[in-house]
N, C-alpha and C positions, 0 to 999 in steps of 0.2 A: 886172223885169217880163218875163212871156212871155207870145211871143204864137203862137199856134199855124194854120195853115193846113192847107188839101189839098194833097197829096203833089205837091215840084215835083219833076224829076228832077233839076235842077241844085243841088236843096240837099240836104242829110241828111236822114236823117228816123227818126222814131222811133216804134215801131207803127203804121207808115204814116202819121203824121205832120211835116209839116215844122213845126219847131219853131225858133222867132228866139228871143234870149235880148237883152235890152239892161241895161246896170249904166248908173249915173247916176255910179259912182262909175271916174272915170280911167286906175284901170287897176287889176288882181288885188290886188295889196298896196298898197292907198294911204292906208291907214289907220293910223296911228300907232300909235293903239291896237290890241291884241288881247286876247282872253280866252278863257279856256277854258270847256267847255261838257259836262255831263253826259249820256252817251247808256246809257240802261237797259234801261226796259222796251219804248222802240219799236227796239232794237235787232235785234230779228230779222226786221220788217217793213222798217227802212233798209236790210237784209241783203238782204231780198227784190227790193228796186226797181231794185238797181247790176246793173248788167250782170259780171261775173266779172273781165272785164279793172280795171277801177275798183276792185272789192270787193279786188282782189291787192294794191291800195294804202294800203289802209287807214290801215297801221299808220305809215303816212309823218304821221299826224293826229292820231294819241296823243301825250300828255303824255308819258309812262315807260313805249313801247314793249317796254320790256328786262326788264318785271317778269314774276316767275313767277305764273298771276294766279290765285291760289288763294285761299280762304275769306277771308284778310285783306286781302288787297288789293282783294276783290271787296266791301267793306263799307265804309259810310262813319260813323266815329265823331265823337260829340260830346262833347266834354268841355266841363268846369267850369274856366272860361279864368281864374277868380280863384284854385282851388287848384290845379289841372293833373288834375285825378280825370276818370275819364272817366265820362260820366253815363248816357248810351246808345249803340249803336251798330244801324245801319242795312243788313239784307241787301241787296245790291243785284248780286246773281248775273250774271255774263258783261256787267257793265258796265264801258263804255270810258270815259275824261276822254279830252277832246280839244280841240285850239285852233283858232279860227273862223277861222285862216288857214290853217293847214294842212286843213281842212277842205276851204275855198273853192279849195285850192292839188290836191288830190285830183279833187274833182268836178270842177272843170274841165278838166281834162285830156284833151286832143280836141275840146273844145267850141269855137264860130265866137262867141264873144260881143261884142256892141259897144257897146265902152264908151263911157262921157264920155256919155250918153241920157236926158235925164231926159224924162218922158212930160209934157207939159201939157194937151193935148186926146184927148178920146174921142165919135168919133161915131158914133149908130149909128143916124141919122135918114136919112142920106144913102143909107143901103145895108139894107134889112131882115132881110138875110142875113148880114151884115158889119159888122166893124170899124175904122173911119179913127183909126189910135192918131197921133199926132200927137208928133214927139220933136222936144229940143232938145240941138242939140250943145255941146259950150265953148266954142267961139266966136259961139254963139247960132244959129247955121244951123239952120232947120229942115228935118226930111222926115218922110213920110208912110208908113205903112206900113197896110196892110190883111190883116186876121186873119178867123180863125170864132172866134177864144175869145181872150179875152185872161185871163190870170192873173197879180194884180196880189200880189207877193214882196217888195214895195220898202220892209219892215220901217213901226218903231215910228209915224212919222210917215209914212204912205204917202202919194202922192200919188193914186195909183188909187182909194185910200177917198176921199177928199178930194173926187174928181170921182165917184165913186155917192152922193155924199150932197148931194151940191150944190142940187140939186133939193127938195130938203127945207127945210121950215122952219127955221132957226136950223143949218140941214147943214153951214154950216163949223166951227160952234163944236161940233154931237156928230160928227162924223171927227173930232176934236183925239184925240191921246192926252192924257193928264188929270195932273199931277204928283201923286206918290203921297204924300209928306211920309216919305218914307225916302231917306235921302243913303248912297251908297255908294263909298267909296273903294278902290281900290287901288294895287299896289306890286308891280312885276314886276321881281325884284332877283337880281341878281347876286350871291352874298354868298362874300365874301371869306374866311370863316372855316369852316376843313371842320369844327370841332366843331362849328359851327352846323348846317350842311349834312346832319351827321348823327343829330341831336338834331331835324331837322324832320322826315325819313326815318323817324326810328325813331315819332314821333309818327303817322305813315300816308305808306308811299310813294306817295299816288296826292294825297288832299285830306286833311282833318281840319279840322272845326269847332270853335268855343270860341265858347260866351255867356258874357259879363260884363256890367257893370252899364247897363243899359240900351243893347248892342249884341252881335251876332254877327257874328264874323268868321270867315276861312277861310284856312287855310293849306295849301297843296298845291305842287305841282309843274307848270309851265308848260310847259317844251321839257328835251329830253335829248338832249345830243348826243353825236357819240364812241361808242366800240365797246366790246360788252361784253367779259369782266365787270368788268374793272378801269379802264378808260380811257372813263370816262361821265364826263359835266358836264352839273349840272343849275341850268335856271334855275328858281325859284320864286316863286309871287304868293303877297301875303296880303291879305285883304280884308277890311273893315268895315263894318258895318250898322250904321245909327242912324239913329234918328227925326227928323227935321228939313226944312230947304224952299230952296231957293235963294232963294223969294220972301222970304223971310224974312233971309238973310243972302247977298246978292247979292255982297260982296265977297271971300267964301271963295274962295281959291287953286282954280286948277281942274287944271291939269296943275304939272311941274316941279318943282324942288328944294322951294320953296317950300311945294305939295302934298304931299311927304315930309314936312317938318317939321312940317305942322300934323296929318299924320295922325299921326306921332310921339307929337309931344304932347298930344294928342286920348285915348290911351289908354294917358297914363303912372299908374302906380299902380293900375290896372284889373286888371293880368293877373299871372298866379302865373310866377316868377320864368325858366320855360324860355321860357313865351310871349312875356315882356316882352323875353327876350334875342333871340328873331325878329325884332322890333319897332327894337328900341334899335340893332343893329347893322346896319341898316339904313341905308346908304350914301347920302348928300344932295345927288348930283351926275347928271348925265344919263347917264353913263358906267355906272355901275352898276345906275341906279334906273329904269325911268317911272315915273310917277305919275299920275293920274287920280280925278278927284272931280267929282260930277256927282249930279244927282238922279232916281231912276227912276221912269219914265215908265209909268201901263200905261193901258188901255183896254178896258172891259165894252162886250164884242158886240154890237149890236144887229141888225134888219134892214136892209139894202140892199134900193136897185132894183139890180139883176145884168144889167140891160137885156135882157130876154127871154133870159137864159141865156147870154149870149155875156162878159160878165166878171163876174170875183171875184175874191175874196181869199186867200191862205193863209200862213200862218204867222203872224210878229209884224203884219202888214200886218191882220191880221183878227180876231187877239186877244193882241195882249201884255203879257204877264205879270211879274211879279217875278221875282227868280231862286231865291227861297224853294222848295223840294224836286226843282229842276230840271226842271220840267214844262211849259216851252213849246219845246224842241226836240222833246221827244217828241210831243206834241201837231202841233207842224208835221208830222213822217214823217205821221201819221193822216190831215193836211190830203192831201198830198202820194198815197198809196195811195186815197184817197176821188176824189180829184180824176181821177186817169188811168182809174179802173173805170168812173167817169158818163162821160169819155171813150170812153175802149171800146166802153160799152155804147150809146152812140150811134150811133157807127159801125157796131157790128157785126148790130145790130138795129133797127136803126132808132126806137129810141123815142125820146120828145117832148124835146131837148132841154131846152125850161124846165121841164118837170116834173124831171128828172135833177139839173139843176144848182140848182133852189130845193131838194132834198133834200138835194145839198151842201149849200148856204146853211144851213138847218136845223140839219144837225147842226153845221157850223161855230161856228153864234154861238151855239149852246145850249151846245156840250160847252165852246167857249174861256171863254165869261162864264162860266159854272160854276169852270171850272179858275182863272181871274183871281181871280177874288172869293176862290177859296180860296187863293191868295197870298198876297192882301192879309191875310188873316185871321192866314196862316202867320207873317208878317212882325209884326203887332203881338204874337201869344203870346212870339216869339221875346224879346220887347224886359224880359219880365221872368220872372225864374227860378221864381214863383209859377205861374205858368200854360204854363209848357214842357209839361207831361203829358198837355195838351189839344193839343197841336201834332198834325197827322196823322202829322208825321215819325218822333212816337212812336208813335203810335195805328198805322199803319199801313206807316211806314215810306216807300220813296220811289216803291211799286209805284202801276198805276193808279187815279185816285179819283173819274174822273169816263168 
């Protein structure tokens, strides 16, 4: 969450703003898990927003920094994961893969953040100009902080949605994000066998996709470390898509060896003999493998109260999506560039705050629900080889759709 104020001198500030940032989560890397994250078409607007010092960092955020990134590397294919044929492949010009920790590990960088915050109160009854955001630490201590804007980032399950909707009829059960009935597993491995290693490589240095019988998964490259050209080590994920529900099979393995083996066996006999060899030598121990399975979450936009323009939403906090053609990070940059111009133009002109920020609102939950729904949709074509053609990833590819 951020929350943003008038210019103190004793804090930094950014376009004349002082700007508070609070994580609920402990500290930069506290997450077990990571994954990587497709950056395309909002690529040169992300480009736009960094300050130059930051933007020199970038490449600390990519998967396979060291690749020369030309017409192949810049294209994401699909192949036919039962025969190894590839079926189509996907331009996707001057796009980077990159991992949500090296990411988080980049933008922070100079930033005053305070972590261990998780937001439980918002009031904006008290003060008709302001915000009393109300935080709680790990050890439960509370304090108080007072904003002009608060901007709730605190992803799939927001807490900030949770409190605009509160107020609303039946408002805890629509903030829910919603369980999608597609289970997705992955596998960030280590692998011991450089025929392997190079047999994934020659498949696509960056990602590569495979549908099989009723799942798609993805194989790509996670972190590289070591110095070119000869002394690189790379680690690699692969991933599964499949239709199914936690509700439904509550006792499915969720992390650990365990989640190796079921993902394993989950799709032996499925894949044509290179894929299955990514798969099979796939190491069943923590030392080589995470493992991760889990059901995704998404949530069609609706309207909030924004409380006369002083909070909202952006990113997964406001519309999150599948990971079906990579299109809720790019859609965050959109949030993100929309969100500081209704800024700006507040400041700098003075116009109506609530009017500025309900036309964020607008396009917000118009363009995410649109982009969701076409997720979801993305996600069932995928599930059968009869109706791939209809996918936009065909149709159009992984450029903008909404």
């Amino acid at each position: 969450m951020a929350a943003s104020k008038d210019s103190n001198p004793s804090q930094p500030t950014v376009h004349g703003f002082t700007v508070l940032i609070y994580d609920s989560e402990p500290h930069l890397n506290s997450r077990p898990r990571d994954w990587t994250i497709a950056l395309h078409w909002a690529l040169p607007i992300f480009s736009s927003l960094l300050p130059s010092s930051i933007l020199a960092n970038f490449d600390h955020a990519v998967s396979n920094p060291h690749l020369d990134f030309d017409e192949w590397a810049e294209t994401l294919p699909m192949y036919n994961g039962e025969t190894g044929d590839l079926m189509f492949k996907s331009a996707v010009p001057g796009a980077r893969r990159i991992t949500r920790r090296g990411l988080r590990e980049v933008l922070s960088d100079g930033l005053d953040i305070a972590w261990g915050r998780k937001v439980t109160r918002l009031d904006t009854e008290s003060n008709p100009e302001k915000v009393k955001v109300t935080l709680e630490g790990e050890e439960g201590v509370e304090e108080e902080v007072w904003a002009d804007f608060v901007l709730g980032t605190d992803g799939a399950g927001s807490k900030v949605r949770e409190i605009l909707f509160a107020d609303q009829e039946n408002g805890e059960e629509k903030a829910k994000a919603k369980r999608s009935g597609f289970m997705i597993g992955t596998c960030v491995v280590d692998y011991q066998d450089e025929d392997v290693v190079r047999k994934v490589l020659e498949k696509h240095p960056v990602m590569a996709m495979a549908m099989s019988r009723g799942a798609v998964g993805a194989f790509g490259v996670q972190y590289t470390t070591g110095t070119p050209p000869s002394n690189l080590h790379h680690t690699f994920f692969w991933t599964k898509i499949w239709k199914g529900s936690l509700s439904t099979t509550p006792d499915l393995p969720r992390k650990g060896p365990e989640a190796v083996r079921y993902l394993k066996q989950s799709w032996q006999g499925d894949l044509s003999p290179d894929f299955q060899s990514f798969v099979d030598v796939t190491p069943e121990d923590d030392t080589h493998t995470q493992a991760f399975i889990d059901e995704m979450g998404t949530w069609i936009a609706q309207p909030f109260d924004n409380r006369d323009g002083r909070v909202t939403l952006a990113g997964d906090a406001g519309h999150p999506m599948l990971i079906l053609r990579g299109q809720g990070f790019q859609h965050a940059v959109i949030d993100v560039q929309n969100y500081v111009q209704a800024l700006l133009a507040i400041r700098d002109s003075g116009a109506d705050r609530k009017d500025l920020v309900a036309a964020y609102d607008k396009d917000m939950v118009e363009r995410g629900s649109e982009a969701a729904l076409q997720a979801l949709e993305e996600a069932e074509l995928a599930m059968d080889a009869k109706s791939v053609e209809k996918m936009l990833m065909v149709r159009k590819g992984h450029g903008r759709s909404v």
